[in-house]
N, C-alpha and C positions, 0 to 999 in steps of 0.2 A: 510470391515466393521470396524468401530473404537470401543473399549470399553470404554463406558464411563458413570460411576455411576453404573458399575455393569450391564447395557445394553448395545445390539447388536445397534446400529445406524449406517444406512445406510447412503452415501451421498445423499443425493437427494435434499435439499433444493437450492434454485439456487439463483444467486444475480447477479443482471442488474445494468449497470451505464453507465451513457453517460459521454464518455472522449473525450478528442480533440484525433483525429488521431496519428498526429505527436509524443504525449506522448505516447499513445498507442504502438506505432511504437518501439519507441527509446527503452520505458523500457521491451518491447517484445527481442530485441536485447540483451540486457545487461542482462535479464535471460536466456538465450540461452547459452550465453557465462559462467555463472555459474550454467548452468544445468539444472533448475527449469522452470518450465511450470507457467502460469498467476495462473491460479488453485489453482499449489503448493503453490505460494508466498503469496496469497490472503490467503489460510489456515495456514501459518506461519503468517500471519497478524493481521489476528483473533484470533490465538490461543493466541501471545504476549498480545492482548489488553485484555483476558481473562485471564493470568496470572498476568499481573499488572494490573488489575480493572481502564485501560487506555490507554489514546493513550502513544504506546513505545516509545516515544523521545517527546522531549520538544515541545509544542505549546506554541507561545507567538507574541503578538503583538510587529510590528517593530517599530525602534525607529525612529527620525527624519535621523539620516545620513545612516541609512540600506535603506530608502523608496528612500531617495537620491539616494543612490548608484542605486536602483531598477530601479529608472527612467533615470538614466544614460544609465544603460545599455539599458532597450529599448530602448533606443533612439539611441545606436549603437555609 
């Protein structure tokens, strides 16, 4: 149980998302490798966007030569 506002709160609420696989996969790996379960990371995820009233890193729409480079790469 976490305290929090001076109340007992239970885990219990649950959150569903349809991911491709393969990202699933990859970043299941890479918290393995630093210890943390999906669970853990998703509640360090939420906790961040609740202490900065935001998403914790930059969003920002790409410019012309990022979408380039984007398209570069798929295309391999």
């Amino acid at each position: 149980m976490t305290i929090f506002g001076g109340k007992n709160m239970s885990k219990t609420a649950v959150v569903q998302a349809r991911i491709e696989p393969t990202l699933k996969l990859e970043v299941e790996r890479v918290l393995r490798k630093i210890g943390l379960s999906t669970t853990e990371a998703i509640n360090i995820f939420f906790s961040r966007i609740r202490l900065e009233r935001g998403i914790p890193f930059e969003v920002k729409i790409p410019n012309e030569e990022t979408l380039r480079v984007f398209r570069d790469t798929d295309a391999g």
